[in-house]
Residue, then its C-alpha position, 0 to 999 in steps of 0.5 A: x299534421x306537421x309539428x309546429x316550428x319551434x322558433x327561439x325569439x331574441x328580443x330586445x335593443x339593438x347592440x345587445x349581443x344578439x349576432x354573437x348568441x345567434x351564431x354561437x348557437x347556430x354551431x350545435x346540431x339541429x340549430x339553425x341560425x336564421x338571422x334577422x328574418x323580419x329583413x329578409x323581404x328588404x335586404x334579402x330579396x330586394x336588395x340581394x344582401x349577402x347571407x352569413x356565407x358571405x354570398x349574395x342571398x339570392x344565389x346562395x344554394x340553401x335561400x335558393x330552396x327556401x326561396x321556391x316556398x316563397x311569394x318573392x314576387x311580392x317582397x318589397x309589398x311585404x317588407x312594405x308592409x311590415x314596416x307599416x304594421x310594426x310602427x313604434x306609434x302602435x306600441x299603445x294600442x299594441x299592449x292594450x290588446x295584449x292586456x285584453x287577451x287580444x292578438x297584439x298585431x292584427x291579422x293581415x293577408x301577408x301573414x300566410x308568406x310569413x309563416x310559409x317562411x318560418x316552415x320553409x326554413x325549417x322544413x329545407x334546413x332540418x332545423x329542429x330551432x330555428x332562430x331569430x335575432x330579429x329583436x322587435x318585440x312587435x314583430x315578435x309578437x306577430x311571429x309568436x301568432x302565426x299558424x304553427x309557430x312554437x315560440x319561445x323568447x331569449x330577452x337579452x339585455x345589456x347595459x345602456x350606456x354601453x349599447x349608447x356608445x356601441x350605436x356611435x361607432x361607425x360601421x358599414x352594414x355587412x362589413x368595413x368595405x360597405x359604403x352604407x353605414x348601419x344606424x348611428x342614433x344620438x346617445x339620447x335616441x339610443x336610451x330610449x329605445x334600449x328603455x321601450x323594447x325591453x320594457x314592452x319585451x317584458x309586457x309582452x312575455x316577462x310574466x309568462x310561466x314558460x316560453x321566456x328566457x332573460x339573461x344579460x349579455x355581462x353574465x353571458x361574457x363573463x361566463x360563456x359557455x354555462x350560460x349557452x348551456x342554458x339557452x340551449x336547454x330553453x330551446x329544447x337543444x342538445x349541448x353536445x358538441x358545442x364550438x367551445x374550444x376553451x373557457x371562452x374561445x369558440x370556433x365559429x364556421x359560417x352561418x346562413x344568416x339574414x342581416x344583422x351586425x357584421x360580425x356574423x360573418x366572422x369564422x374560425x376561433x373567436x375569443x368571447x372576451x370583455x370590451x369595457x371600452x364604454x367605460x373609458x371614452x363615453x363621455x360624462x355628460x352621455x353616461x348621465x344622460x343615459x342613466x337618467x333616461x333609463x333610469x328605471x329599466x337599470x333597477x329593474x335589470x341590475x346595472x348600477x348608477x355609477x360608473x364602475x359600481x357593482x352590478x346587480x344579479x340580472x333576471x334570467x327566467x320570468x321572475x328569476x333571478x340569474x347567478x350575478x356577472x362581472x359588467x362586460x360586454x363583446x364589442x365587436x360581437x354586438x348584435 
């Protein structure tokens, strides 16, 4: 009997660093960096986006071997599917069965494509983690019941008034020469959804004793290469012979990732550095909405009120608290 694929979940919003700690990690040994995989039915195979090499999906070597384990015929059926069975008006039945000790996402036919995938990647790979920047908690949730699936969960959180702002700059989907924009929601929309995913992240895997890693992404920056350890040490992964050239500079080489912010394309060195701009240009009327909007997920992970006030230590492991960060954040390698 084979070992179950151990897959290290990035859960959480969106613009919450999660392309930045994907592709970090996928430099060690034994890592793969598989990108938002729940997309790779649409915009892998529908659409023939690029892969993190920057090829189409579809002709780049390494898909091309795991795409021979896969129903492809049926990708748009299945993409399809996912978006129906993944729906935010599902949350509440979702958790009620969650809290009856009942699989969160019901079975479905499509399931057995969807662990072949994760086998597949692994199995063509040689990864010993596989990760996945996919976010969702729902399809979190259905990934962690597949059939031979170890999952553990990364909950990365970031500051609302900054993953706000982040939303509002206008960015193609894979890079500046794409005419198709990534999502701009409102300022209000954004809060909203910073404030439901990581709540439901933390019903779903907040009290678990293991399996369930939260760092904040100012902590992160503020001390890069100590934190990645730590992730590293959650996925069960060797930390030597990282790509840290310095305290906070990486040397990146390229990814075979699916979707995800455009800066998973980025190689060579790449300094981790602090993007406050947030801080100077979100409007007082955005940041008020923000904060009031958020209100209880900013106490809950330790973000301040005020603008510049001090921040919090935030929760790194279940109920733990992690070393406290300056509030800091990597625009241009949010995920």
């Amino acid at each position: 009997m084979n070992p179950p694929v151990r897959v290290l979940y990035l859960a959480g919003s969106g613009r919450s660093g999660s392309t930045l700690v994907t592709t970090v990690l996928g430099q060690y040994a034994g890592v793969f960096a598989a990108g938002e995989l729940r997309y790779l039915w649409q915009r892998g195979e529908v659409e023939n986006r690029p892969c993190g090499c920057g090829l189409p999906l579809r002709d780049c070597p390494l898909w091309g071997e795991v795409r021979q384990d896969l129903p492809t015929d049926r990708a748009a059926a299945i993409a399809a599917g996912l978006r129906g069975r993944l729906r935010m008006r599902g949350l509440p039945a979702l958790l009620r069965r969650h809290r009856r000790g009942r699989r969160p996402v019901p079975a479905h036919p499509d399931d057995a494509a969807l662990a072949d995938l994760y086998t597949a990647v692994a199995r063509h790979t040689g990864a010993r983690v596989v990760v996945d920047s996919s976010k969702l908690p729902p399809y979190g949730a259905l990934v962690g019941a597949l059939p031979g699936i170890e999952l553990r969960v990364l909950h990365l959180v970031r500051d609302p008034r900054a993953t706000a702002f982040s939303w509002r700059r206008r960015r193609g989907l894979d890079g500046d020469t794409d005419p198709e924009l990534m999502s701009r929601p409102p300022v209000w929309k954004a809060a909203l959804l910073w404030l439901v995913w990581n709540t439901v992240t933390v019903r779903l895997w907040g009290d678990a004793p293991t399996g369930y890693l939260r760092v904040r992404y100012e902590d992160l920056t503020a001390d890069p290469e100590p934190t990645l350890r730590r992730i590293l040490g959650f996925a069960g992964v060797d930390a030597d012979g990282g790509p840290f050239t310095g305290p906070a500079t990486v040397r990146l080489a390229p990814t075979h990732s699916v979707a995800g912010n455009p800066s998973r394309h980025r190689t060579g060195p790449v300094p981790v550095t602090a993007d406050v701009q947030w801080r100077r240009d979100l409007s007082r009327w955005s940041y008020a909405l923000v904060t009031g909007l958020t209100a209880v997920g900013l106490r809950r992970f330790g973000y301040p009120w005020r603008r510049g006030g001090p921040a919090a230590a935030g929760g790194s492991a279940g109920s733990g608290r992690s070393a406290a960060g300056r509030s800091v954040a990597v625009g241009q390698e949010e995920g």
